[in-house]
N, C-alpha and C positions, 0 to 999 in steps of 0.2 A: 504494500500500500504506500501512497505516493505519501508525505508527509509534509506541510507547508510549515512547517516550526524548524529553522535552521538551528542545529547546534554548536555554539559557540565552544568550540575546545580551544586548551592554550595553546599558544602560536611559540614556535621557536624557530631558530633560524635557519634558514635551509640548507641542506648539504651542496657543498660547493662543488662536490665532482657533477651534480647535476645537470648542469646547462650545456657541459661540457660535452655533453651524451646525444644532445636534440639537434637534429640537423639545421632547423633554421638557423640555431649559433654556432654552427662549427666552424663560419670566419671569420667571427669577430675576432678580435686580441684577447689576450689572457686577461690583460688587465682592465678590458672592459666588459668580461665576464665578471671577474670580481668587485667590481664597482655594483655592477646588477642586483649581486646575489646577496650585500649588502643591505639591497633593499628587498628584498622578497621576503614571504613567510611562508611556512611550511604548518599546514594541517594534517590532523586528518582524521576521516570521518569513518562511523560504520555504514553497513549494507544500507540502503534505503533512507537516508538520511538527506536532505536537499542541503544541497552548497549553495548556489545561489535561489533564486525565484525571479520568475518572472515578473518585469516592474521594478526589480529592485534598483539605486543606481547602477549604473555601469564603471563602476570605479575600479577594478581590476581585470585584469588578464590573468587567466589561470592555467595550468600546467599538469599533466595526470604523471604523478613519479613513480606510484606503485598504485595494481588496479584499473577499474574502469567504471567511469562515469558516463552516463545518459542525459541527451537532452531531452526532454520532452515539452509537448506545450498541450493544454485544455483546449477543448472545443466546443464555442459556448453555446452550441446548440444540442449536442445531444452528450454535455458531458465527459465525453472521453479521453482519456489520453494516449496521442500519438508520440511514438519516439521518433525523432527526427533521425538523430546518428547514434553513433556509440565512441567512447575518446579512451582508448587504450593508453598504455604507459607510454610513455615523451610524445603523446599526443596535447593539444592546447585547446581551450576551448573559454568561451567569455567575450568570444569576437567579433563575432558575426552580425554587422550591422551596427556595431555600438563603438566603434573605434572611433576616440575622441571622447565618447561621452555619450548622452544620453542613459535609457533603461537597457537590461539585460530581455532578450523578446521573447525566451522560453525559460522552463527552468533547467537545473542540471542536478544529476541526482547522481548518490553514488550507487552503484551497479553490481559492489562487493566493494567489500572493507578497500578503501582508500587513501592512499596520501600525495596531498594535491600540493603547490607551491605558486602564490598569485605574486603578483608584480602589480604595483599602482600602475592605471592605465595613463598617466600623466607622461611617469618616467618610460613607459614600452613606445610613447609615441615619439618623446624625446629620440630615444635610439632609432626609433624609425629614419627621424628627418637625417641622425648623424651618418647613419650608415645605411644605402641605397641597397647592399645587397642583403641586407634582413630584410628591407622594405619589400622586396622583388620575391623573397623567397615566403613571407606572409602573405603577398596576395597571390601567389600558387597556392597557398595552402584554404584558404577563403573561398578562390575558385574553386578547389576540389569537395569543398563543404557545399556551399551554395549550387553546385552541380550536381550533388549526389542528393540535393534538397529538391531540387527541381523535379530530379532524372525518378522521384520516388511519387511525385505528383503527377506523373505521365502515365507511370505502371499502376497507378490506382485501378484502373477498370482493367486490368489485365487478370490472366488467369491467377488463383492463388501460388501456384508453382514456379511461374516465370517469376514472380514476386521473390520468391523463394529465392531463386538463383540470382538474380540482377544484388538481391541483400549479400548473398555469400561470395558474392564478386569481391563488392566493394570492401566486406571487411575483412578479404584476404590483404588486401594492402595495408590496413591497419593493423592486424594480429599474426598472418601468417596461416601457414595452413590448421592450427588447434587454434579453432575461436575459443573465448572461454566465455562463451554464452547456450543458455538454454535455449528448448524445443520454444517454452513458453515465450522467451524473450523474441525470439526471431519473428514468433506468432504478434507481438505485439510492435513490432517494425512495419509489419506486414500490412496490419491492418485484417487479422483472420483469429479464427479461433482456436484455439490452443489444440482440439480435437483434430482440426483439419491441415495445422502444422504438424502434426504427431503424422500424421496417415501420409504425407509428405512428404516427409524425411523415413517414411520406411520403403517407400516407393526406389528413393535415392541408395538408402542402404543397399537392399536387394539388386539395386545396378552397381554396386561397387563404388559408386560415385563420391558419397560420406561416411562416414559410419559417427555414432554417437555416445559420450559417457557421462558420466555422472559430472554437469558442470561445463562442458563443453562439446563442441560440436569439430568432427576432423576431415578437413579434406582430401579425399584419396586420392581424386583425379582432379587437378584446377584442368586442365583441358578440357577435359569433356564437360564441367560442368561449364565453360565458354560457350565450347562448342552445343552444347542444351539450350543454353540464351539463344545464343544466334539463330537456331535450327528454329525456335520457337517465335523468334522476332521476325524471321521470314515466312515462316507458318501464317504468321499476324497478317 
C-alpha cells in the first residue's frame, strides 16, 4: 500500500566513492566530485515508504545507491495508481520536469528497503551550467525517461503481453538481465491484473524466454524477447 506520510530518518553524509560509480559523473574532476558530495545526504528508507510526493517542492535531485525506487502518480478519476518507471541503483530520479524548480509531478516510493542520496536542486543546476558534459549527459538521461513515458502511453491499448515485453525491454537496461521485481509489480506497470500477468509470464516460461523467482524476474533470451516485440509490433 502506497503510503503519503514521508519518513523522516537521520541524514548522514554520503559515501564519497558514490558518485564516482554513476556514469553521468564519471568526467567531472575529482575535486569537483568532492565539492558535490559535500553537499549531498544520504537516507534511507524501508519497502513502501514514499520519498518524495507528488506536489511537494522540487528542491532536490535524488540518487538510488542501494535498491529501487518507483514513480508513480494517482488518477483522479478512477483512483488508481500507475507506475511510471522503476530507478535501480546509480539510477536518478526527482527530475523530470522540475529542473530549476517548481513541484515534484509524481510520487516516488521505495520499491525494497533503500538508500537514496539527494543533492539540493540549486547546486545540481549550478554544475549543470559549469560543466556542458553533465548537462548533455542529463538530458540523454530525461530523454530516455520521458521516452519510455510516452512509448508506455502508446502501448496502453495494446495487447496485455506486448505490454509485457516492451516493460522487460526497457528494464533490461536499467537492471540487466535478473530484474528484481515481481509478477505483481510488472502487473502494475502494465496496467493489468496480477492474475493475467501471472498466466503471462508462464506463457514466457514455457518458451524458454524468462523464467521466475522469488523477488525477481530473469531473462533467458533478450533476443527473442526483441525479436517477440517486433514480430508483434508488425502483427499490429
Amino acid at each position: 500500500m502506497l503510503t503519503s506520510v514521508k519518513t523522516r530518518l537521520g541524514a548522514i553524509p554520503a559515501a564519497k566513492s558514490f558518485l564516482s560509480t554513476m556514469e553521468i559523473f564519471k568526467k567531472l574532476p575529482p575535486a569537483a566530485l568532492a565539492e558535490i558530495e559535500k553537499r549531498m545526504v544520504e537516507k534511507k528508507y524501508s519497502k513502501l515508504e514514499s520519498i518524495l510526493l507528488e506536489g511537494d517542492p522540487a528542491e532536490c535531485v535524488w540518487f538510488v545507491k542501494e535498491g529501487h525506487v518507483k514513480a508513480v502518480n494517482h488518477s483522479a478519476s478512477n483512483g488508481r495508481c500507475q507506475t511510471l518507471c522503476m530507478v535501480g541503483a546509480k539510477g536518478m530520479f526527482g527530475t523530470c520536469c522540475c529542473l530549476g524548480g517548481g513541484e515534484y509531478p509524481c510520487h516516488a516510493v521505495a520499491e525494497s528497503e533503500v538508500t537514496v542520496v539527494s543533492l539540493p536542486m540549486a547546486d545540481f543546476m549550478a554544475l549543470l551550467e559549469r560543466y556542458p558534459g553533465l548537462s548533455i549527459a542529463v538530458a540523454e538521461h530525461l530523454s530516455k525517461r520521458l521516452r519510455q513515458t510516452k512509448e508506455m502511453q502508446t502501448f496502453e491499448q495494446e495487447s496485455v503481453e506486448k505490454r509485457i515485453l516492451h516493460v522487460l525491454l526497457n528494464l533490461l537496461d536499467d537492471f540487466g538481465r535478473t530484474i528484481p521485481l515481481t509478477r505483481r509489480e510488472i502487473a502494475e506497470m502494465v496496467g493489468t491484473t496480477v492474475e493475467t500477468s501471472i498466466r503471462t509470464f508462464a506463457r514466457l516460461e514455457q518458451e524458454g524466454v524468462v523464467s521466475t523467482a522469488r523477488g525477481k524476474i530473469i531473462v533467458r533470451n533478450a533476443e527473442e524477447l526483441a525479436g517477440r516485440l517486433e514480430s508483434e509490433n508488425g502483427a499490429a
